[in-house]
C-alpha positions in Angstrom: 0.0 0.0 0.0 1.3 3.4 -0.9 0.3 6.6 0.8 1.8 9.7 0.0 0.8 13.5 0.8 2.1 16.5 -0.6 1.9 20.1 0.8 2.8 23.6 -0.7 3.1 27.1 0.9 4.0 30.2 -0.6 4.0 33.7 0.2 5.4 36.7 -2.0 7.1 37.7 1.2 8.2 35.2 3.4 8.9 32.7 0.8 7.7 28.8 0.1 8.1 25.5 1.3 7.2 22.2 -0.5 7.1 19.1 1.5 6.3 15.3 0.6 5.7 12.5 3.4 5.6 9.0 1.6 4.5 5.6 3.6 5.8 3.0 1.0 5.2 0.3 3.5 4.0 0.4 7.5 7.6 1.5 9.2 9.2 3.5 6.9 8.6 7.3 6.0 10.3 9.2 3.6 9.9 13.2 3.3 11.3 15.4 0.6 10.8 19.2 0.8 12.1 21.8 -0.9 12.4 25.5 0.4 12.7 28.4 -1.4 13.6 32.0 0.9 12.1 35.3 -0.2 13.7 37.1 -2.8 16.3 39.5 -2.3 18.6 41.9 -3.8 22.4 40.3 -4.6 24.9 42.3 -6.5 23.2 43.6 -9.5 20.0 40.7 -9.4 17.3 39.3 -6.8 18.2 35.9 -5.9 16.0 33.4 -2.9 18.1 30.9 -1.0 16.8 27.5 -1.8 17.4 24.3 -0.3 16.3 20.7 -0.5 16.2 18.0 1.9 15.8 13.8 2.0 15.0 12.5 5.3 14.4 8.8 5.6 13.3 6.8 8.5 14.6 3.6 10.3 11.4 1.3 11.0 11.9 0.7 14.4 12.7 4.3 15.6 9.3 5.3 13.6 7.3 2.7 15.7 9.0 3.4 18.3 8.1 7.1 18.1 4.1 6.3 17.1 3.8 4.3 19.6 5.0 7.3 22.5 2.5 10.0 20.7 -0.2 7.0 21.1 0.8 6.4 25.0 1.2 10.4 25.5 -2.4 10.6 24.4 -3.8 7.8 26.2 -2.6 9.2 29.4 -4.4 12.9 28.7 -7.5 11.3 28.3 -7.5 11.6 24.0 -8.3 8.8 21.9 -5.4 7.1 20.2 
């Protein structure tokens, strides 16, 4: 089963920010984003700072870490 979401920002003055979360198979996540700073002046042209990222997971630190939120929420009363 593959599940994948993808979100975009962007704002004339602060800048954007693309990000991608991809569940290829339960216990592994995989997120790409991109980010793009507003534009300013540089020498003689307007330039943005960009950057791009490629996070991976390992599966049992991504378990390990659902299963805390689930446990943190349990004990304030929320559902899981």
């Amino acid at each position: 089963m593959v599940c994948s979401t993808s979100e975009s920002v962007s704002s004339d003055l602060s800048g954007a920010l693309h990000a991608r979360f991809h569940f290829p198979v339960p216990g592994r996540l995989f997120v790409s984003c991109e980010q793009e700073s507003e534009f300013v002046e540089f020498a003689k042209k307007e330039v943005a700072g960009r950057a791009m990222m490629f996070i991976r997971s390992e599966p049992a630190r991504l378990d390990r870490l659902i299963a805390a939120r689930i446990l943190c929420r349990c004990r304030r009363g929320g559902v899981p």
